[in-house]
C-alpha positions in Angstrom: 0.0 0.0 0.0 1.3 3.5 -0.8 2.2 5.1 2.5 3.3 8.8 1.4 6.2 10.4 0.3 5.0 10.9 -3.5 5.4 14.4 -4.2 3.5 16.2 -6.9 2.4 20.4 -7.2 -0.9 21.8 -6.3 -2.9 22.6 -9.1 -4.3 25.7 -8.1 -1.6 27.4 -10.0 -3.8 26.9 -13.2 -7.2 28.7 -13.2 -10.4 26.3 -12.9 -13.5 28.3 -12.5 -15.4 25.3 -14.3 -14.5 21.6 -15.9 -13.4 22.8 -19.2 -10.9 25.4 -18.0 -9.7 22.8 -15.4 -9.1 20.6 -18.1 -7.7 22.9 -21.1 -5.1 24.0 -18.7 -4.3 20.9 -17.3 -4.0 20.0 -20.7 -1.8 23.1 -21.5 1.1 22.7 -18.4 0.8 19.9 -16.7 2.5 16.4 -19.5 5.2 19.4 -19.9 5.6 19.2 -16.4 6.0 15.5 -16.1 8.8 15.8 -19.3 11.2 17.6 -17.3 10.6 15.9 -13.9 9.1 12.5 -14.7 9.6 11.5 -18.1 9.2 7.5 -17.2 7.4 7.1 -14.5 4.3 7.9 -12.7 4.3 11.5 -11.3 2.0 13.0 -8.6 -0.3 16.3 -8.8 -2.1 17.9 -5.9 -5.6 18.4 -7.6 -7.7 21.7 -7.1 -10.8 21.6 -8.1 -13.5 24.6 -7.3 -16.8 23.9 -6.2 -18.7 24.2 -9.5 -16.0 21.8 -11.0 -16.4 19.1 -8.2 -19.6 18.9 -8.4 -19.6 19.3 -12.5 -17.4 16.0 -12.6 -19.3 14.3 -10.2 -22.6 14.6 -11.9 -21.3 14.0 -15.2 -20.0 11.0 -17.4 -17.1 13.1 -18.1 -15.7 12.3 -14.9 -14.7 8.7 -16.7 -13.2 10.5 -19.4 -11.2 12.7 -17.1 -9.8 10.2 -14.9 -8.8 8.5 -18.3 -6.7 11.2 -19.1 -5.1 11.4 -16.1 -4.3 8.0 -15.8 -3.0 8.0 -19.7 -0.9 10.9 -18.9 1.1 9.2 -15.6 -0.5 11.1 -13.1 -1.4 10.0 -9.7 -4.0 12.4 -7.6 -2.5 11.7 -4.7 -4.0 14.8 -3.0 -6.3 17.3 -3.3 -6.6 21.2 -2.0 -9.9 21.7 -0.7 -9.2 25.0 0.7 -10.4 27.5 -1.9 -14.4 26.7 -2.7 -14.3 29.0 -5.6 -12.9 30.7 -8.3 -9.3 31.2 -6.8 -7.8 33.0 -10.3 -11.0 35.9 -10.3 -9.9 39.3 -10.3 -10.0 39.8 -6.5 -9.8 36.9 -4.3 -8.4 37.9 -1.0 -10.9 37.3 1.8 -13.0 35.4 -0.1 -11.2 32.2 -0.5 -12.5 32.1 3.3 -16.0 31.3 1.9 -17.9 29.4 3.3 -16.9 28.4 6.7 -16.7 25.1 8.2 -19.5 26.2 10.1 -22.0 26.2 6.6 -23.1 22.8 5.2 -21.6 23.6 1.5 -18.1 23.0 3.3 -18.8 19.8 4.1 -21.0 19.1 0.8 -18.1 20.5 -1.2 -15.4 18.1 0.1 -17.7 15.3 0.1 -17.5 15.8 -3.8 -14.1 15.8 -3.8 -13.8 12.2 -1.4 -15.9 10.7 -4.0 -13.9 11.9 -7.1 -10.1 10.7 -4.9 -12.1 7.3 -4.2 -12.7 6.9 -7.9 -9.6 8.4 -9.7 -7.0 6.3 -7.3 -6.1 2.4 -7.7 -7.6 0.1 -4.5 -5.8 1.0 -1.7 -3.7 3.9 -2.4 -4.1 6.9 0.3 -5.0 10.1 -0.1 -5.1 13.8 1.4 -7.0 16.9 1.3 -6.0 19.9 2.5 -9.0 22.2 3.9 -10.5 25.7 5.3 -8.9 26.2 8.8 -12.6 26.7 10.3 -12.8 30.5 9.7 -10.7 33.8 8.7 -9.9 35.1 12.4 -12.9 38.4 12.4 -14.8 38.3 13.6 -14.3 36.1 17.1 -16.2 32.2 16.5 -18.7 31.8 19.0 -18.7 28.8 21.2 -21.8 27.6 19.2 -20.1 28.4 16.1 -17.3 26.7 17.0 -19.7 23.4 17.6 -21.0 23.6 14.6 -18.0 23.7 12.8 -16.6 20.7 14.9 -19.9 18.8 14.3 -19.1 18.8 10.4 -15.4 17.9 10.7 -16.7 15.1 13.0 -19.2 13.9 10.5 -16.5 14.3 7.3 -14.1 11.7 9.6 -17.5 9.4 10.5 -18.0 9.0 6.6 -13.9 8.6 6.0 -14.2 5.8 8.3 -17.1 4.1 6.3 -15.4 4.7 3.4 -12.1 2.9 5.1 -14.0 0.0 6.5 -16.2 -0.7 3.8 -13.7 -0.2 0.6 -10.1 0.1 2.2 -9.7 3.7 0.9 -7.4 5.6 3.9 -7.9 8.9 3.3 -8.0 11.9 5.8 -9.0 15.7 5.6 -6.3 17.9 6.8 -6.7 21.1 8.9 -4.4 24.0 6.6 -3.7 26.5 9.3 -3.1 29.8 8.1 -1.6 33.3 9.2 -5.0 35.2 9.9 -7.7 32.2 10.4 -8.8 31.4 13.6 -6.7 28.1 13.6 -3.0 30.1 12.6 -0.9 28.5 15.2 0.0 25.2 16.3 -1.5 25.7 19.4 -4.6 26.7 18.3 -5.0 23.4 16.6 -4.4 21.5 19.5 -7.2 23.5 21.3 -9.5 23.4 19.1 -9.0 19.1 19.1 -9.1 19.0 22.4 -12.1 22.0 23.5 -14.2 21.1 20.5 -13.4 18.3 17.6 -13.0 15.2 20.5 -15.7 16.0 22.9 -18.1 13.8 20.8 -17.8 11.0 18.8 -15.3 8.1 18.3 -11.4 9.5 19.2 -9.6 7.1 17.2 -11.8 7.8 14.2 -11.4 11.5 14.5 -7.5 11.6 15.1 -7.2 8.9 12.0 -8.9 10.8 9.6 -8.9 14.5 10.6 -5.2 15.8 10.4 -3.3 18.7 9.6 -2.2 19.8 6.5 1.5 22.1 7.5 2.2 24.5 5.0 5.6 26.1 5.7 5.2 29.5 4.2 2.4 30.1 6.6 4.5 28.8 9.9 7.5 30.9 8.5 5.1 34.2 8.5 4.0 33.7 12.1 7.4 32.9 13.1 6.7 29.7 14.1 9.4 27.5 14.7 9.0 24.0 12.0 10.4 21.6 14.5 8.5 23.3 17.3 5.1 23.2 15.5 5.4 19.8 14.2 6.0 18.4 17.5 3.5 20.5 19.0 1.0 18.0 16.9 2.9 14.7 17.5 2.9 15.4 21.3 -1.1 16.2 21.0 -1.3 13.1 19.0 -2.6 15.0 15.9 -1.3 13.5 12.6 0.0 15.4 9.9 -0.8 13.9 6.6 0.2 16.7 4.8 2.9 19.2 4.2 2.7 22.3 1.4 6.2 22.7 0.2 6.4 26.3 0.0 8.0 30.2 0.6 7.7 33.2 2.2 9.2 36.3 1.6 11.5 37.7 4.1 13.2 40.6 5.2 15.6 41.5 7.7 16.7 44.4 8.2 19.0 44.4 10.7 22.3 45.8 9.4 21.0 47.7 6.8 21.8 51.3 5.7 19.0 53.7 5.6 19.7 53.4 1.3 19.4 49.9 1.2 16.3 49.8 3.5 14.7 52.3 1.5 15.3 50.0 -1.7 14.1 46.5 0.4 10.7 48.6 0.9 10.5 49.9 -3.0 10.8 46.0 -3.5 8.2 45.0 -1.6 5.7 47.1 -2.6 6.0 45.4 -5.8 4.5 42.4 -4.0 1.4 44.2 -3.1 -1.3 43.0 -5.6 -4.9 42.7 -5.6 -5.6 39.6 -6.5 -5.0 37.4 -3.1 -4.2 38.1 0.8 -0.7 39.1 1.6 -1.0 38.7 5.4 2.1 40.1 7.0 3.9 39.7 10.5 6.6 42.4 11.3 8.8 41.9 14.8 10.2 44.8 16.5 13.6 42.0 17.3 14.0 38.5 17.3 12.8 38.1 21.0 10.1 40.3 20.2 6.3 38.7 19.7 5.3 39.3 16.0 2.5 42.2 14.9 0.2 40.4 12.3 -1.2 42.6 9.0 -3.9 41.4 7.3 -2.8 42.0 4.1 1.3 43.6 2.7 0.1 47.3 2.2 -1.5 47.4 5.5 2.1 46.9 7.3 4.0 48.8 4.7 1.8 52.0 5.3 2.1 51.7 8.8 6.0 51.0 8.4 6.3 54.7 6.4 4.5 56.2 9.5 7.0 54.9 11.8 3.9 53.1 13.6 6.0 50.3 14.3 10.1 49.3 14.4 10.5 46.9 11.7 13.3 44.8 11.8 12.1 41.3 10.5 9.7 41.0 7.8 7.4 37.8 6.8 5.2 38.3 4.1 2.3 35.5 2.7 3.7 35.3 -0.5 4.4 31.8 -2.1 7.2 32.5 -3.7 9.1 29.8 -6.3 10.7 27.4 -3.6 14.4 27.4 -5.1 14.5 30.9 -4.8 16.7 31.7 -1.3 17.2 35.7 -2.4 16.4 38.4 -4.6 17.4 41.9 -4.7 17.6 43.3 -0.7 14.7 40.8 -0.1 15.2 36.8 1.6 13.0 34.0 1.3 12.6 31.2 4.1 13.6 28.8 1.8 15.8 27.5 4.3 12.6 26.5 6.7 11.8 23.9 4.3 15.0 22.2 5.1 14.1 22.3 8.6 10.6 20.8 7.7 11.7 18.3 5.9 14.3 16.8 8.4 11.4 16.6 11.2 9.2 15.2 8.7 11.6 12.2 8.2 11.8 11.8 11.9 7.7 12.7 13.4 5.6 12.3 10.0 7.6 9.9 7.4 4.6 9.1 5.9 3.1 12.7 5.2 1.9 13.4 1.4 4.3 16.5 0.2 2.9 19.1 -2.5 4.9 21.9 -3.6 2.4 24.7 -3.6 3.2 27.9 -5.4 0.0 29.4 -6.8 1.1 32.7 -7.2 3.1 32.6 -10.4 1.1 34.7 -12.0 1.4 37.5 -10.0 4.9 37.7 -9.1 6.8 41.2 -9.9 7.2 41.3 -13.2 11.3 41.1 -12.5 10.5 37.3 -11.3 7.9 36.5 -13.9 9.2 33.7 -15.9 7.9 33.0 -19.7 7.2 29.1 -19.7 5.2 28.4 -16.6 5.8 24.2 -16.7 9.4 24.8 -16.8 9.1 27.2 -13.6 6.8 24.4 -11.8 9.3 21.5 -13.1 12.6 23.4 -11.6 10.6 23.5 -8.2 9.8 20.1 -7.9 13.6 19.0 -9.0 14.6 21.3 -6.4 12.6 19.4 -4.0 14.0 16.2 -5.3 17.6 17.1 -4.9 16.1 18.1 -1.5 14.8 14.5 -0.8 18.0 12.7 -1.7 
């Protein structure tokens, strides 16, 4: 039985508002892909799918045809992203991809479609992930009854993994994505929530086996979480993570720097502030300091030019290309996925890893590459070299 490790990238790179445009640009990036990473054998691809296209494939005899292709081309969905319910490449994203809450039965309807399209596009057997909502964007505060009710789905979505495990060996598990700005952004938070809300009903084993967490390392790196601290924060809870999203922050620190080259870091990262997604932001007065979390980059750039705070390290919620480590006066935390990795090996050997860089398309135009597959293909060679 496959047991993890595959890697693959996360499809949400590629705009999907519907089936066709899923499909045409699958068509268009992806088997170039595979040529430069995995020309003869299988390779791995983290599906998204939005809402509209779940269900579209679900109700339709297409979904044959489609899992044809996939299976034709050598690609293995070994995972999906379940996080953005939408159309994650409209003009203006930003808070939406929030929408709905794990609180609203569409949530839980949504991923239900996307179970039932893993269960019939992977071989008897094989595992599978999917990456979800953290509950909520942070604001404003859950309730405890909203809380509940956001619990009471999750507990539902593991009772029907369970059936689904028992009745045709499918091991599958929905994985928490916690997030710099949601109400689960922290390591600890997860643990709360598990232990306040998510296991004070229901079967324990069947809740910790198949509701997990999903560790992106871009979003630990902007709240300045520590990757070995974190991910042993969730072994000692007991919480599994089944996932990790292979990906990078921007960074600045600015410790060191003359007033000139300051001056030019924040020219630079102004070029990062676009209106398409969120661009949360955590600034730290000092490395002892606690971190000041922005919603979004012009938010903490405005109050930087005010002197509102005393910036001297920078995280911004940008996924930058992951072999990247500098460019210009501006860092990435490349490095963290080093650390990541090396604690995956030792707590979570068997988490699914996805290299998940969606934001291509609206990079600064001085990182902007012309062939997108070849950009996507030098990533996940990176992360080979990476794996030994």
């Amino acid at each position: 039985m496959y047991r993890g490790n595959m890697i693959g990238y996360c499809t949400n790179v590629h705009a999907g508002a519907d089936l066709e445009q899923t499909w045409n640009n699958l068509r268009r990036f992806a088997p170039a892909v595979k040529k430069l990473v995995s020309p003869n054998s299988f390779m791995g691809v983290g599906l998204w799918l939005s809402a509209r296209t779940a269900r579209q494939l679900r109700e339709s005899r297409q979904k044959l045809e489609f899992a044809g292709w996939l299976r034709g081309q050598g690609f293995i969905p070994y995972t999906m992203n379940g996080f953005p319910y939408g159309d994650f490449h409209q003009q203006v994203v930003k808070h939406r991809v929030y929408e709905p809450t794990w609180m609203d039965a569409s949530r839980l309807n949504y991923t239900r479609d996307l179970i039932a399209i893993l269960d019939l596009y992977l071989l008897p057997g094989i595992g599978a992930t999917i990456s979800t909502l953290p509950v909520a964007w942070g604001e404003p505060e859950l309730t405890p009854s909203q809380w509940e009710a956001a619990a009471a789905n999750l507990r539902q979505c593991a009772m029907e993994l369970h059936e689904l495990l028992e009745d045709a060996g499918r091991p599958m598990s929905l994985c928490l994505e916690p997030e710099p700005g949601c109400v689960l952004d922290h390591g600890q938070d997860v643990v709360d929530f598990f232990e306040n809300y998510l296991l004070r009903d229901g079967d324990e084993d069947v809740i910790r086996r198949h509701i997990q967490v999903c560790h992106d390392v871009c979003h630990a790196a902007v709240m300045f979480e520590s990757q070995r601290e974190v991910l042993q924060t969730y072994y000692d809870a007991g919480i599994g993570v089944g996932k990790m999203q292979i990906s990078s922050a921007v960074a600045l620190d600015a410790e060191g720097l003359s007033a000139e080259q300051y001056s030019e870091a924040m020219t630079q990262l102004w070029s990062f502030a676009e209106d398409r997604y969120l661009h949360q932001t955590s600034l730290r007065r000092s490395p002892q300091s606690p971190p000041e979390l922005y919603c979004d980059l012009p938010s903490a750039l405005v109050a930087a030019s005010r002197d509102e705070v005393a910036q001297q390290q920078w995280r911004v919620h940008f996924h930058v290309p992951i072999y990247l480590e500098e460019f210009g006066g501006l860092r990435t935390t490349q490095a963290e996925i080093g650390e990541c990795l090396e604690v995956q090996r030792e707590l979570f050997p068997w988490a699914q890893l996805e290299v998940e860089t969606y934001a291509w398309n609206v990079l600064p135009e001085d990182l902007r590459i012309e062939n997108l597959s070849q950009g996507i293909a030098r990533e996940l060679n990176w992360l080979k070299g990476k794996l030994g």
